[in-house]
Rosetta silent file (secondary structure, phi, psi, omega in degrees, C-alpha in Angstrom):
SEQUENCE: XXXXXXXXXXXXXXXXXXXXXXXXXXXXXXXXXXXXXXXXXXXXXXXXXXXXXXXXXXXXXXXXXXXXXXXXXXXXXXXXXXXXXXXXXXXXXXXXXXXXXXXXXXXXXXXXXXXXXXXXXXXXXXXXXXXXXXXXXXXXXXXXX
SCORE:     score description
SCORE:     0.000 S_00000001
   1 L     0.000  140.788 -171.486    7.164   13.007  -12.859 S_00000001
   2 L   -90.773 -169.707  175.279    5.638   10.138  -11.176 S_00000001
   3 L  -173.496  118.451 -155.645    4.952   10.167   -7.402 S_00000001
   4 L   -75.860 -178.013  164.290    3.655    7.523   -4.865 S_00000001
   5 E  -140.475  164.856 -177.302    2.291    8.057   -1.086 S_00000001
   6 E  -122.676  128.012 -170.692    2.992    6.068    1.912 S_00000001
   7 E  -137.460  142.431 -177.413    0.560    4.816    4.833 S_00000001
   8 E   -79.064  144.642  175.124    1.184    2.858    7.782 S_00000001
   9 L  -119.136   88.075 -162.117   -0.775   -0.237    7.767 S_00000001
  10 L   -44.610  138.865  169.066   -2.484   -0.263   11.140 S_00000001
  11 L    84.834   18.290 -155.080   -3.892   -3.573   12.420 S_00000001
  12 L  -133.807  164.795  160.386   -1.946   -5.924    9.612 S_00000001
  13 L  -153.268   31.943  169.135    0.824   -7.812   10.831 S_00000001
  14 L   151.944  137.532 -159.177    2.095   -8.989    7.511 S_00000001
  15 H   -42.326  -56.779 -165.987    1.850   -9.075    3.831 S_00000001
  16 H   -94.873   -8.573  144.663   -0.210  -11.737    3.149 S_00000001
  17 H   -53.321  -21.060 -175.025   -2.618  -10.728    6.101 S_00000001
  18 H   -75.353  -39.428 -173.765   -3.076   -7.464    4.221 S_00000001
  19 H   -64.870  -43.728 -171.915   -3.646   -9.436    0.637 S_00000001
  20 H   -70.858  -12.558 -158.157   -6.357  -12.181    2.568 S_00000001
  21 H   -98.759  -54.585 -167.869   -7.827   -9.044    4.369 S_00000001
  22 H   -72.174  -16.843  163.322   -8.250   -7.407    0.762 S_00000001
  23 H   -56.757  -76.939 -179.524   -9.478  -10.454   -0.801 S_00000001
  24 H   -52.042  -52.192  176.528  -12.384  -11.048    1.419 S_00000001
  25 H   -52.148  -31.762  170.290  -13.673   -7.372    1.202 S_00000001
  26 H   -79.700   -8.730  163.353  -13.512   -8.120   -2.505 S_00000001
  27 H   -59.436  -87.505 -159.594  -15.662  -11.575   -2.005 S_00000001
  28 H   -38.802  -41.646  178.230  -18.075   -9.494   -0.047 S_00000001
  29 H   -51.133  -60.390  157.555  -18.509   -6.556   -2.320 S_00000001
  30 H   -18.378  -54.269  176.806  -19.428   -9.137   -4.893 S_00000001
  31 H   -50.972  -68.292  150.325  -21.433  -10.417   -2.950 S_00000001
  32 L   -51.423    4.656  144.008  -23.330   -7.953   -2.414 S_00000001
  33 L    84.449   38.133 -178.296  -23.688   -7.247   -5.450 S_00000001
  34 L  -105.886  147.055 -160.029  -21.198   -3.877   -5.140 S_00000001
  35 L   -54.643  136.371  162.127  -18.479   -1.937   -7.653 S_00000001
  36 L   -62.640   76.723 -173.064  -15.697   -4.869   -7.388 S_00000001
  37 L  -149.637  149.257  171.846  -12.879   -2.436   -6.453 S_00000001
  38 E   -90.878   83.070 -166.770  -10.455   -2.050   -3.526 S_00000001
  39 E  -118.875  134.366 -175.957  -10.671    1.493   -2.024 S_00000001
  40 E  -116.262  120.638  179.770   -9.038    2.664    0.889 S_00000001
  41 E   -84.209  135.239  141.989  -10.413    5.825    2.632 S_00000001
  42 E  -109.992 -147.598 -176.316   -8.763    8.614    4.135 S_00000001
  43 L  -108.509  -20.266 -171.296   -9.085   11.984    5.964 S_00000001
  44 L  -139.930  155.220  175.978   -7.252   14.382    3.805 S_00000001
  45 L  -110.450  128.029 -161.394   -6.684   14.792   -0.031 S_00000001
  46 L   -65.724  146.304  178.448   -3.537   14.653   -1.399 S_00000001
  47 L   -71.817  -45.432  173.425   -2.857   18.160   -3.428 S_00000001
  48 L   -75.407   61.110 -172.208   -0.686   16.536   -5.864 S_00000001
  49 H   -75.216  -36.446 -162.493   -3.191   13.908   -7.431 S_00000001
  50 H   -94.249  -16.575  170.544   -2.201   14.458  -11.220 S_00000001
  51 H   -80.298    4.810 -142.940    1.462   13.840  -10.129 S_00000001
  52 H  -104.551  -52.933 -159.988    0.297   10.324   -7.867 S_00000001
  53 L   -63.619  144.042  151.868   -2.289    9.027  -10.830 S_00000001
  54 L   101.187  -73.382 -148.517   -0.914    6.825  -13.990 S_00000001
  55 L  -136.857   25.680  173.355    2.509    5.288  -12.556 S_00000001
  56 L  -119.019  147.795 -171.677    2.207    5.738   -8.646 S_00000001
  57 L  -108.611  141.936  165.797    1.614    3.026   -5.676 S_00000001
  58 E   -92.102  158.140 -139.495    0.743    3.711   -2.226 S_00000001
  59 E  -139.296   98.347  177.951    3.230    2.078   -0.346 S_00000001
  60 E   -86.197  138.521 -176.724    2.730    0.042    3.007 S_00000001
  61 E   -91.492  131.522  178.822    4.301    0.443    6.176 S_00000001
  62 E  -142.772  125.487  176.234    3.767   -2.932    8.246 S_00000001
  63 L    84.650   13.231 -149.420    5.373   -3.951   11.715 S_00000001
  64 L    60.667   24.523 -174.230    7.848   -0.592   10.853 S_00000001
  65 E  -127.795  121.495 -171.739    8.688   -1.984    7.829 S_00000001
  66 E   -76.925  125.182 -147.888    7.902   -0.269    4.359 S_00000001
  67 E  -126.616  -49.419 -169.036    7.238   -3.660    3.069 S_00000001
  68 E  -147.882 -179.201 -177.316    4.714   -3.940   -0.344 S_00000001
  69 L  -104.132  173.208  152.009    2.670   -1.784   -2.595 S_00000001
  70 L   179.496   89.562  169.664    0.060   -1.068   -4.393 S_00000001
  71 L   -20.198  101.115 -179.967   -1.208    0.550   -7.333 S_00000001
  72 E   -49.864  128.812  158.962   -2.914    3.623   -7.783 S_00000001
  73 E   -83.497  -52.394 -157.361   -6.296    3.368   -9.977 S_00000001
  74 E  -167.312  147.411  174.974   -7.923    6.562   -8.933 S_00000001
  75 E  -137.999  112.222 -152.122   -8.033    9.315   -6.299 S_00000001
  76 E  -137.645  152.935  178.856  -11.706   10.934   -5.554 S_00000001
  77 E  -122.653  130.429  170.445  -13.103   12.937   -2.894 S_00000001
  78 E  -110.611 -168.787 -154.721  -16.273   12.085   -1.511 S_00000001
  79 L  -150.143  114.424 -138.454  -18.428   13.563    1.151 S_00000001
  80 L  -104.362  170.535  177.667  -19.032   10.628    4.665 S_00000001
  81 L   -86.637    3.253  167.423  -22.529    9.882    6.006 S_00000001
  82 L   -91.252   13.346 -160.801  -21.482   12.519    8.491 S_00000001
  83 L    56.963   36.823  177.046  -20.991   15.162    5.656 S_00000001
  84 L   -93.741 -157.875  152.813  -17.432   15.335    6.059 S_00000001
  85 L  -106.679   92.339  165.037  -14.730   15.400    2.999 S_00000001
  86 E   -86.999  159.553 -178.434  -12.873   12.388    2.500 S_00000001
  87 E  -120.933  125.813  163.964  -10.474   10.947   -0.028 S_00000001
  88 E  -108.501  109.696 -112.299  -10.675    7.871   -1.472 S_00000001
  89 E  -132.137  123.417  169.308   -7.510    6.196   -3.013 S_00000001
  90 E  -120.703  142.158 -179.426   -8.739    3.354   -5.162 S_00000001
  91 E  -132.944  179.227  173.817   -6.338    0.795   -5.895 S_00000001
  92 L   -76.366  138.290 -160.311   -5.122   -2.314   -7.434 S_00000001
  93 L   -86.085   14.163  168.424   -6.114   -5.472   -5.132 S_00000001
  94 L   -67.672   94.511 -167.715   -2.673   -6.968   -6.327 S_00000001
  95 L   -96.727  163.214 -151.058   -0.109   -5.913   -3.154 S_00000001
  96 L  -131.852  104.053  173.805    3.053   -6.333   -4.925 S_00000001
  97 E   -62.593  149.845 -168.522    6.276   -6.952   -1.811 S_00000001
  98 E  -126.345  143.831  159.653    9.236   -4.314   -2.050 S_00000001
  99 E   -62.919  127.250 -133.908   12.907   -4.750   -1.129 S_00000001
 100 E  -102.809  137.492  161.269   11.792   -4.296    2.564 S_00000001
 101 E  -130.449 -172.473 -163.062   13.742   -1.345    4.880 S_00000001
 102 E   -78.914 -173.563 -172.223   13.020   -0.171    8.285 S_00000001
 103 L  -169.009  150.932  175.035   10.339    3.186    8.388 S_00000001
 104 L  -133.126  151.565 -121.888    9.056    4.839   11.540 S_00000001
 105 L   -91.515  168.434 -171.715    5.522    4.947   12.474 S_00000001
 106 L  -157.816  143.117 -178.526    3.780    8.215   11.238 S_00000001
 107 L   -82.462  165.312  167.444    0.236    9.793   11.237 S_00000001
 108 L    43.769 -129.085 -155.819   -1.833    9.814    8.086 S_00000001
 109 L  -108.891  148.544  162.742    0.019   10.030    4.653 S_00000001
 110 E  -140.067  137.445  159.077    3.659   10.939    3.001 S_00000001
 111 L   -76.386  133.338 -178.047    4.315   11.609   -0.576 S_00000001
 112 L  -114.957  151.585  178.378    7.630    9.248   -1.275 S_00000001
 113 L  -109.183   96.690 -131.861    9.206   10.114   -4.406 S_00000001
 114 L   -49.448  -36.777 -179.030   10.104    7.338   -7.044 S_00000001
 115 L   -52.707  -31.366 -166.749   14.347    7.914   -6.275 S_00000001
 116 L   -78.685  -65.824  150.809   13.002    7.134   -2.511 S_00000001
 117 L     1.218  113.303 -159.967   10.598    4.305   -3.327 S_00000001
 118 L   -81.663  161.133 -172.591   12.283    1.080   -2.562 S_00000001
 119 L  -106.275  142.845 -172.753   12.447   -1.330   -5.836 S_00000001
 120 E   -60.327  132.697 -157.371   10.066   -4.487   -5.991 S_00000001
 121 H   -63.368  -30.865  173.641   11.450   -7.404   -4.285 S_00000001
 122 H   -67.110  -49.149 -156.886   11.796   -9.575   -7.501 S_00000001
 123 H   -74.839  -18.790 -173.687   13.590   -7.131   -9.360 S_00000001
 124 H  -111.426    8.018  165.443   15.977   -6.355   -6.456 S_00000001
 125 L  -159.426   97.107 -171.597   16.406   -9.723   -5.335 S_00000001
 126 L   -68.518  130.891 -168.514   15.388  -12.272   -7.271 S_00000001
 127 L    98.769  -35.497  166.904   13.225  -15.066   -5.766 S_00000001
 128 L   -40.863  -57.578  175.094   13.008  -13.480   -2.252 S_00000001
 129 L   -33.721  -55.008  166.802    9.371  -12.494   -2.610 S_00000001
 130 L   -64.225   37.539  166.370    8.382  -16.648   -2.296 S_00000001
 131 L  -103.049  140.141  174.555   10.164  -16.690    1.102 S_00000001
 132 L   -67.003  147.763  164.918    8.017  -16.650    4.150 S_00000001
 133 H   -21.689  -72.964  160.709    7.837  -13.346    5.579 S_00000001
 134 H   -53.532  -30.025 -165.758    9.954  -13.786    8.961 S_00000001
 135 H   -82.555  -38.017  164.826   12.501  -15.270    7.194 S_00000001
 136 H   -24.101  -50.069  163.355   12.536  -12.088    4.927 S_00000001
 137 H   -65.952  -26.678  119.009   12.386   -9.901    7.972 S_00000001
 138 H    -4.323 -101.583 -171.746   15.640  -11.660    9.291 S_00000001
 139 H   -33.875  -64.142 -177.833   17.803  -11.554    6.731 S_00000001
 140 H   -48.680  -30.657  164.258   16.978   -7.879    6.005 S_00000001
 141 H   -34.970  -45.131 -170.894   17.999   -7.825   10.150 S_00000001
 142 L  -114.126   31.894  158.742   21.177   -9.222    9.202 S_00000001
 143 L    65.863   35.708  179.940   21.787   -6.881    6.598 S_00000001
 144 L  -120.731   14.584  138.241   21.633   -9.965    3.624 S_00000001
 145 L   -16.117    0.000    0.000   18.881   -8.260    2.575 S_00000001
């Protein structure tokens, strides 16, 4: 069975700020001549990693709204320039918008469970996904959504 996680996206205030945010860290890595990949660190490692890898997304919360996606690549634990033990969730830079519902803010991580996992905004409404963003948030407001 597959099985996603969920993260609050602190400091984002909207889908395509998250995508232009992950875009430039992948210009710069380039640049720099560093592995192209999109990795997001955290503080703790999830226990269930062989159920998360192969067909699970971490799943963003943005504004209190679980809103988009992403695809898990890989989940590794490394060791900080402080020597601590960190996890690093590498993912696909593609964020992919979800039929959007409300979510309340939370520390760290949740495992969501694919029945829970909201269905990708094309497939549950086709055509929504090109809508600007507010007007998205609206409508879901007014339950048309």
């Amino acid at each position: 069975m597959s099985l996603n996680l969920i993260k609050l996206c602190v400091g984002c205030d909207s889908i395509e700020e998250l995508q232009g945010w992950i875009d430039e860290r992948l210009r710069d890595k380039k640049k720099r001549k560093l592995p192209v990949e999109h990795v997001h660190t955290t503080r703790m490692m999830p226990k269930r990693v062989d159920e998360l890898l192969g067909a699970g997304s971490l799943y963003w919360v943005i504004r209190g709204e679980l809103s988009c996606r992403q695809q898990l690549r890989d989940v590794r634990s490394i060791i900080d320039k402080e020597g601590i033990s960190r996890c690093e969730l590498v993912l696909e830079p593609k964020v992919i918008t979800v039929r959007p519902r409300p979510f309340r803010a939370f520390q760290g991580w949740r495992y969501l469970t694919v029945k829970d996992a909201p269905p990708d905004l094309d497939h549950a409404a086709p055509g929504a996904a090109g809508m600007p963003e507010p007007m998205r948030r609206e409508l879901r407001e007014l339950g048309l959504l």
